[in-house]
C-alpha positions as CSV (number, residue, x, y, z in Angstrom):
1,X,-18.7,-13.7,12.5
2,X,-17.3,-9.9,12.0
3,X,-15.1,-9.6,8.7
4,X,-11.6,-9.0,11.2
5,X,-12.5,-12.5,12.6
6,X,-12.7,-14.1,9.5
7,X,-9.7,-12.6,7.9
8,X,-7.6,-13.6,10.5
9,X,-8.1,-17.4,9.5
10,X,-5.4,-19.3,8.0
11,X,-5.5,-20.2,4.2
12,X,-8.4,-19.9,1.8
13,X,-11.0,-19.4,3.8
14,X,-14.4,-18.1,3.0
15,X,-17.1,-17.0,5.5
16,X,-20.7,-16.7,5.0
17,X,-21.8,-13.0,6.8
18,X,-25.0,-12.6,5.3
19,X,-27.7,-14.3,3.0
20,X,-30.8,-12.5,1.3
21,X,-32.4,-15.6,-0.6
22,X,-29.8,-17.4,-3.0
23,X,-27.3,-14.0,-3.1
24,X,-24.5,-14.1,-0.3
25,X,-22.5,-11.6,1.3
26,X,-18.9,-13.5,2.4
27,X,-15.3,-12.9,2.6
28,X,-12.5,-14.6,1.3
29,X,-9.4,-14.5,3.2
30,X,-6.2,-14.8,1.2
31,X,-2.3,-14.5,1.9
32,X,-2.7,-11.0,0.7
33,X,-5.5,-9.8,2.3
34,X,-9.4,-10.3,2.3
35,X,-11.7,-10.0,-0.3
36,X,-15.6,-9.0,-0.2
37,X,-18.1,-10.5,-2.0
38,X,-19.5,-10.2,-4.0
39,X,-16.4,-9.5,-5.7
40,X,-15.7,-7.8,-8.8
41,X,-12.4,-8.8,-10.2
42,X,-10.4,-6.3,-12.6
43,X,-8.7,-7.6,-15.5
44,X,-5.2,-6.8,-15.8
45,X,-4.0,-9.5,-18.2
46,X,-0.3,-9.0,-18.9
47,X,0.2,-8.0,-15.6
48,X,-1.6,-4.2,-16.2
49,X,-5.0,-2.9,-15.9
50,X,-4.5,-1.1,-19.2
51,X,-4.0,2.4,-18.9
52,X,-3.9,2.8,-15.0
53,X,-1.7,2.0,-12.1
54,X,-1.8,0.0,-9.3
55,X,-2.5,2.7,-7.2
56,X,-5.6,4.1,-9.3
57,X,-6.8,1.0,-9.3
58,X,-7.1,0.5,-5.4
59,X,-8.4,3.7,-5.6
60,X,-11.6,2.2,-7.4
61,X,-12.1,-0.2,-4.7
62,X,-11.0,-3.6,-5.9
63,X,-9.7,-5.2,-4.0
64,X,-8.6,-8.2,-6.3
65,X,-7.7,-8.5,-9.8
66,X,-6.9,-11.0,-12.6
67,X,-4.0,-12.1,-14.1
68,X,-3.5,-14.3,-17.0
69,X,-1.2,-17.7,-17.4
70,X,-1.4,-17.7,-21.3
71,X,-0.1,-14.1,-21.3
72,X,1.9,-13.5,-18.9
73,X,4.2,-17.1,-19.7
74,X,4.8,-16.1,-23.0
75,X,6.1,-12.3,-21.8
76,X,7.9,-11.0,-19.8
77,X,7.8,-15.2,-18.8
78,X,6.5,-16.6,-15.6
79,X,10.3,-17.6,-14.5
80,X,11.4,-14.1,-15.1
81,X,8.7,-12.8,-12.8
82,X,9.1,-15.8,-9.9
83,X,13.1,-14.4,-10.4
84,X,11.8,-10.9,-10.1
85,X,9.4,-11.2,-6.9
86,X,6.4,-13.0,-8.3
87,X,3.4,-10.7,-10.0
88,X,2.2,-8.7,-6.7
89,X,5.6,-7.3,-6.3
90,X,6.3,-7.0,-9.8
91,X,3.2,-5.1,-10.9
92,X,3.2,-3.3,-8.0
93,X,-0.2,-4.5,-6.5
94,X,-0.2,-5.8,-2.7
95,X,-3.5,-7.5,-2.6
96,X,-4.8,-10.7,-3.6
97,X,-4.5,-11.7,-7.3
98,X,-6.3,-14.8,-9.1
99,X,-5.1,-16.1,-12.4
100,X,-6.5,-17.5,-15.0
101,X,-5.9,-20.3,-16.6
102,X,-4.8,-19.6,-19.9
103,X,-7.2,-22.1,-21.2
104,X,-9.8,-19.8,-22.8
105,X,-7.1,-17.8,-24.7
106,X,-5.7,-21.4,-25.9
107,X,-8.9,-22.0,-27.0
108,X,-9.4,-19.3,-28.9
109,X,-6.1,-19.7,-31.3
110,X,-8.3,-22.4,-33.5
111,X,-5.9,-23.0,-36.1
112,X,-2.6,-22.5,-33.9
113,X,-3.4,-25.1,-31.7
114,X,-4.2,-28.6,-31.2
115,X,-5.6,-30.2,-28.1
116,X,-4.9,-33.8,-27.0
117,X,-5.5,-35.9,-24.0
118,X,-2.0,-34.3,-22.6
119,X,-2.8,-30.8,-23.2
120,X,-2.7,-28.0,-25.5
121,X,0.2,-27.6,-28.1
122,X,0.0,-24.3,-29.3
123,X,1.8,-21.7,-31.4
124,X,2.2,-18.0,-29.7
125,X,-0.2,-15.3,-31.4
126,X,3.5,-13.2,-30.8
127,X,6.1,-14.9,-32.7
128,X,4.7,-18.2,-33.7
129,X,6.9,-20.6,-31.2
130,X,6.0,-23.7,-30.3
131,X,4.5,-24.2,-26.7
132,X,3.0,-27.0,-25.1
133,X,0.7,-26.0,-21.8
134,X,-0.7,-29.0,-19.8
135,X,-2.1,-29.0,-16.6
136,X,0.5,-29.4,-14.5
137,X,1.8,-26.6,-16.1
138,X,-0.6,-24.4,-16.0
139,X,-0.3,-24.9,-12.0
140,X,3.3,-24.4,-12.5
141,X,3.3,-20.9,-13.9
142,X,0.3,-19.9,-11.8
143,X,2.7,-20.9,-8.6
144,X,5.8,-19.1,-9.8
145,X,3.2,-15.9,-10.8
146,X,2.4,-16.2,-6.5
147,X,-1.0,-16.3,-7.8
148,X,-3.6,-16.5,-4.6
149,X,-6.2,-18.3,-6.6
150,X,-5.4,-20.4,-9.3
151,X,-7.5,-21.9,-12.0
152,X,-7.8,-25.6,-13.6
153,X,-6.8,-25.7,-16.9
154,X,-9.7,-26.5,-18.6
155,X,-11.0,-26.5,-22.2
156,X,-13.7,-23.4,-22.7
157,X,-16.7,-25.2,-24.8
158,X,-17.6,-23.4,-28.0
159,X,-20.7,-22.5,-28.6
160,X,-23.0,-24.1,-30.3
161,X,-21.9,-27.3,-29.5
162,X,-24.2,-30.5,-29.4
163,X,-24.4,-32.3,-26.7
164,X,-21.8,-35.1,-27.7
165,X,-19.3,-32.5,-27.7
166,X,-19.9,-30.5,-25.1
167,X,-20.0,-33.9,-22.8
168,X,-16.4,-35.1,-24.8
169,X,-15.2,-31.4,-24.0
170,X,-16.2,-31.3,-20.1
171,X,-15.1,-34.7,-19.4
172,X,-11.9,-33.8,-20.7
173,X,-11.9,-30.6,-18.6
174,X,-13.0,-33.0,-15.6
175,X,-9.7,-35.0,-16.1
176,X,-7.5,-32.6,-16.6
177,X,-8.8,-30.4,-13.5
178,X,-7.8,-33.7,-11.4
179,X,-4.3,-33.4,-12.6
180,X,-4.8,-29.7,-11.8
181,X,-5.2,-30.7,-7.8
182,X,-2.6,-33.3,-7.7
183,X,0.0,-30.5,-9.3
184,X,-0.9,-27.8,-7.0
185,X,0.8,-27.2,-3.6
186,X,-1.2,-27.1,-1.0
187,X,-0.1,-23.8,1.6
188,X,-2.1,-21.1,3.7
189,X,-3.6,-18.2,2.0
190,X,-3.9,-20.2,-1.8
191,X,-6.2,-22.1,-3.6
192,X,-7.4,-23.8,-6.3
193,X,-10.7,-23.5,-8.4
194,X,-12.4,-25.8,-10.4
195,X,-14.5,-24.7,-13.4
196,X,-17.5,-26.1,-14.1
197,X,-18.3,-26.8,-18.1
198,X,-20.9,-28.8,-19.8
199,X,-22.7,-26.2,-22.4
200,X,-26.0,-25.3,-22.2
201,X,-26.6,-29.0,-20.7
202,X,-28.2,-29.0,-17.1
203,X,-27.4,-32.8,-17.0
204,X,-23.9,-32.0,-17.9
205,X,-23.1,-29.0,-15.8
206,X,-24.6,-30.9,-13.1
207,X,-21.9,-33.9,-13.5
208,X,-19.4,-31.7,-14.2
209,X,-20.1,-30.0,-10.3
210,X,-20.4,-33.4,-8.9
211,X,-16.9,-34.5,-10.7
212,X,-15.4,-31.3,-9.2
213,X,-16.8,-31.6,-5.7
214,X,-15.5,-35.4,-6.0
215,X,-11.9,-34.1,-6.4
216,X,-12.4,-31.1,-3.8
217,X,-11.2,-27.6,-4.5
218,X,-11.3,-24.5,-2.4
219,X,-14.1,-22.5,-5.1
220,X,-16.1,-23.4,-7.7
221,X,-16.0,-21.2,-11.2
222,X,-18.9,-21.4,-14.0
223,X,-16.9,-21.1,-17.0
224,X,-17.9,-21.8,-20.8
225,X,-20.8,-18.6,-21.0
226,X,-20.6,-15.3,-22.1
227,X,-19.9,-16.8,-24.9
228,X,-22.4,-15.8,-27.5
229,X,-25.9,-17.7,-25.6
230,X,-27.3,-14.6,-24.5
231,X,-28.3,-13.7,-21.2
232,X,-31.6,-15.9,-20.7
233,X,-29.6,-19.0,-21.5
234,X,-27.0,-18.0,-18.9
235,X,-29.7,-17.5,-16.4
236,X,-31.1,-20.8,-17.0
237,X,-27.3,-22.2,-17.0
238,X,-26.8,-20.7,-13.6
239,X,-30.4,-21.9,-12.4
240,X,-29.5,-25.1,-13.4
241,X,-25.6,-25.0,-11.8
242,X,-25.4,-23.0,-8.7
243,X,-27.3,-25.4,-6.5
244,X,-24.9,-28.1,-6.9
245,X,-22.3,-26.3,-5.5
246,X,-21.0,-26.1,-2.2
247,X,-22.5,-23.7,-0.1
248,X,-19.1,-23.1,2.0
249,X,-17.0,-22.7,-1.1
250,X,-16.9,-19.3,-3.1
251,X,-18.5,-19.3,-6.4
252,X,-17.3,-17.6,-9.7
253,X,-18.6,-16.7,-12.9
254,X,-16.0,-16.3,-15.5
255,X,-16.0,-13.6,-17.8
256,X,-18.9,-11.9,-16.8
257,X,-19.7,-9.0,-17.9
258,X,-22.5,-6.1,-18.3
259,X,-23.9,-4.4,-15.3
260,X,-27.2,-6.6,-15.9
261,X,-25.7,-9.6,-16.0
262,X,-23.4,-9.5,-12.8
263,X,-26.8,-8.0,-10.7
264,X,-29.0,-11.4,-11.6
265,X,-26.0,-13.4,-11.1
266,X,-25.8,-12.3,-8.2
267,X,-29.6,-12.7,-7.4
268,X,-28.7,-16.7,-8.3
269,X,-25.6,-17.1,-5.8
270,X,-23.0,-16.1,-7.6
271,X,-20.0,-14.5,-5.6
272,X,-17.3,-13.5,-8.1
273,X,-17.1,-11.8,-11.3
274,X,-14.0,-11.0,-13.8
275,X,-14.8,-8.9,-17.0
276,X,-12.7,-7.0,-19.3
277,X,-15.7,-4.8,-20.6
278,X,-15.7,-1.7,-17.9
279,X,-11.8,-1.3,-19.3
280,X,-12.2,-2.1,-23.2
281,X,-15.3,0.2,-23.3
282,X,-13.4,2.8,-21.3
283,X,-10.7,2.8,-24.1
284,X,-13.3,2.9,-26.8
285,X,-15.6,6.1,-25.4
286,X,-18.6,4.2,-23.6
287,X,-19.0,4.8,-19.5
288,X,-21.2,3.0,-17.3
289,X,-23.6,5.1,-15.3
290,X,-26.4,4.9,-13.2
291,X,-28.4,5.1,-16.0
292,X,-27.1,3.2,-18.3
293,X,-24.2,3.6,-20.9
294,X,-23.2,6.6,-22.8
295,X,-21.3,6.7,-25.8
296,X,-19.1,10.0,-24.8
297,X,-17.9,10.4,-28.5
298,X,-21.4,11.4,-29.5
299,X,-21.9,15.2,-30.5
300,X,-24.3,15.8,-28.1
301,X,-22.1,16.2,-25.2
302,X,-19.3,18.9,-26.6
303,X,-21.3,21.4,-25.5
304,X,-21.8,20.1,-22.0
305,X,-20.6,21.2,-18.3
306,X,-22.1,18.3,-16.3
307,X,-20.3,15.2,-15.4
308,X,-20.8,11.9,-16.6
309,X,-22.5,11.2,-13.4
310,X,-23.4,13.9,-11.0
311,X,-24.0,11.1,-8.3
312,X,-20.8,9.2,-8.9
313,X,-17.6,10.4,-6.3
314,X,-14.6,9.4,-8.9
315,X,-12.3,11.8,-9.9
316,X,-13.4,11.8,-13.6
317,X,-16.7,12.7,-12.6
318,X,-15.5,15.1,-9.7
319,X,-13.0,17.0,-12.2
320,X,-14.2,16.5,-15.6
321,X,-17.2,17.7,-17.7
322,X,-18.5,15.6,-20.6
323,X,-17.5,18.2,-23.2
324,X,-13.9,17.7,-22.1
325,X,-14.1,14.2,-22.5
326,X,-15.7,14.5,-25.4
327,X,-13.1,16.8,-26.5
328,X,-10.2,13.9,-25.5
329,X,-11.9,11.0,-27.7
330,X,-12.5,13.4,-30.4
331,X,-9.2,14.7,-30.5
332,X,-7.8,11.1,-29.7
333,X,-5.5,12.2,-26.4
334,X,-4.9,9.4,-24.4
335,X,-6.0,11.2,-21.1
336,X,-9.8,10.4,-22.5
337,X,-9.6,6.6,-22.7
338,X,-7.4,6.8,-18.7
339,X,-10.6,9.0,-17.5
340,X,-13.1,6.9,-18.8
341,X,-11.3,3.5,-17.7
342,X,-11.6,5.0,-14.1
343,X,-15.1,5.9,-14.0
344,X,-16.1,2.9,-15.4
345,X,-13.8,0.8,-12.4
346,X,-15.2,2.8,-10.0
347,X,-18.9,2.6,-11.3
348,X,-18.4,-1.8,-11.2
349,X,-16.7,-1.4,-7.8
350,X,-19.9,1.0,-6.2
351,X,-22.3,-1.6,-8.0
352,X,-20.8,-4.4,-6.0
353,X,-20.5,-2.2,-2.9
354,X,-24.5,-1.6,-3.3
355,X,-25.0,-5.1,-3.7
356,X,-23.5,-6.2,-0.6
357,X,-24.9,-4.0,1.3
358,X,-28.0,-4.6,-0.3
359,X,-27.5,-8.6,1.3
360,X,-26.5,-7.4,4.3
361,X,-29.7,-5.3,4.8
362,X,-31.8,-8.3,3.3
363,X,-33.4,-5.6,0.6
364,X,-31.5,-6.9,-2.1
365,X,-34.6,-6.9,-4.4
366,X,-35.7,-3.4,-3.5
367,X,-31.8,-2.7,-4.7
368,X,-32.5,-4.8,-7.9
369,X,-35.7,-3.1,-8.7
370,X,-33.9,0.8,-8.3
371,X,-31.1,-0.6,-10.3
372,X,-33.6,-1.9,-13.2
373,X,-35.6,1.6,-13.4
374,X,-32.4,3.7,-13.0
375,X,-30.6,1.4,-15.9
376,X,-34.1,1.5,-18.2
377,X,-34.6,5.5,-18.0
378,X,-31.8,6.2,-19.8
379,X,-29.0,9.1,-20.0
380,X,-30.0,12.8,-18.8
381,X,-31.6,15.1,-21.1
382,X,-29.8,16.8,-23.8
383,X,-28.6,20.4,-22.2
């Protein structure tokens, strides 16, 4: 099936176009247009991509970004923004958004919250007030945001944990992720994903996918890694996951991450990605190039004409030298950090492109092995 036939589905549909061992190449059709995977999803977590807008976003290629519940309900308030439009109009971005949660972020308060069978009573990181987020509100907000996908509220497993707690912990999530699906409305062009949890446990990821696909939701998100394990444990949590998921439902690993990781994802059948690193490093001086990273504050490049990346077509590359970057960071003008954070959207968005290509051609691990020796031979000489 062509990519106009599938878009032209009803709902939250994905379609299978092409398969090169595990990896897939699909499309996802959503009320605001399709999305290719493998997809990588930009963050923009209080309703911006920090430092860009809409427009020079689409510009990089996405077509999809993130939005998140915990944020965006404690300001501007997801009422306000359901009064205002709902988050496409109100952000100004007409494609397909996917929202997380607000579980991770929750989480991640420790001592300002406490979880119970109900939920999560928290206090805001903002003014301390009192805010109680279960999983039928979660769906709520998500809905008034318009979000296309929405995400389970779930409880993000620490790690380490031991085994006892990352069982309590998923089976938890498991409940609450059934409360999730009776919330949510069902209507075309919107789903719901569950999120798989369970640790570093292959028994318990695999009954956490078997709870899930019990309940039935329209994807199926890895959550709970990038989370401190390291990449060969997330390998082996993916080996151990991705089979038990539905082939005809998208799959998403959350949080994820460097160039490396989202390439053997990939390779393991992975179909979405969301990470906030291409636009925190962009702030901080470090782009993402064919050959690796480069630290743009570093002295050796004041002194040099060439681009970041003579084979990359964005406008920071087309436009700028390195010693002009350089020059921003250094001189702490916040045109640096806006160059950067497009280069590095653009570089994540030609990386997928490659990828799916890549699967469509069934040469994905030619693609893999150029991407490895590019990545390992480091940044061009010094001039």
């Amino acid at each position: 099936m062509n990519e106009a036939a599938a878009t032209a589905k009803t709902g939250l549909d994905f379609t299978l176009l092409a398969e090169d061992g595990a990896a897939r190449r699909g499309l996802i059709a959503t009320a605001h247009g399709p999305v290719k995977t493998p997809a990588f999803m930009t963050v923009g977590t209080a309703g911006t991509v920090k430092g860009l807008t809409s427009e020079q976003v689409r510009a990089s290629g996405a077509e999809i970004i993130l939005g998140n519940t915990y944020h965006l309900m404690l300001r501007p308030g997801a009422e306000r923004v359901a009064r205002l439009g709902g988050l496409h109009r109100f952000m100004n971005w007409p494609g397909p958004i996917l929202t997380d949660s607000g579980g991770y972020q929750v989480m991640s308060l420790q001592e300002l919250r406490k979880i119970t069978e109900e939920g999560v009573t928290f206090r805001s990181h903002l003014d301390g007030e009192r805010h109680n987020l279960t999983p039928e509100r979660a769906v709520e907000i998500q809905e008034l945001l318009d979000s296309n996908i929405t995400m389970v509220l779930d409880e993000c497993t620490p790690f380490p944990a031991t085994e006892t707690e990352a069982k309590d912990s998923m089976e938890r999530s498991m409940r609450w992720a059934a409360r999730c699906r009776s919330a949510f409305t069902r209507r075309p062009g919107y789903g719901l994903f569950g999120i798989v949890q369970g640790g570093i446990y292959p028994n318990l990821r695999r009954a956490s996918a078997e709870a899930l696909i019990e309940i039935g939701f329209d994807g199926y998100a890895v959550g709970g890694l990038a989370v401190g394990e390291g990449q060969a444990a997330m390998f082996d949590v993916l080996d151990a996951t991705v089979p038990h998921l539905p082939q005809a439902q998208p799959r998403y690993l959350m949080g994820v991450g460097k160039p490396a990781d989202i390439v053997g994802a990939v390779q393991r059948g992975i179909d979405m990605f969301d990470c906030v690193l291409p636009t925190r490093s962009g702030r901080t001086g470090q782009a993402f190039t064919r050959r690796g990273s480069v630290n743009i504050r570093n002295a050796r490049h004041q002194d040099d004409p060439r681009p970041l990346d003579p084979d990359c077509p964005c406008p920071t590359c087309a436009d700028y030298s390195r010693a002009y970057l350089h020059h921003l960071f250094k001189a702490k003008e916040m045109l640096g950090p806006i160059l950067l954070t497009r280069h590095n959207l653009h570089y994540y968005q030609e990386l997928m492109a490659g990828l799916r290509q890549a699967i469509e051609d069934r040469r994905l691990d030619h693609f893999v092995a150029d991407f490895a020796q590019q990545q390992t031979g480091g940044d061009i000489a010094p001039l």
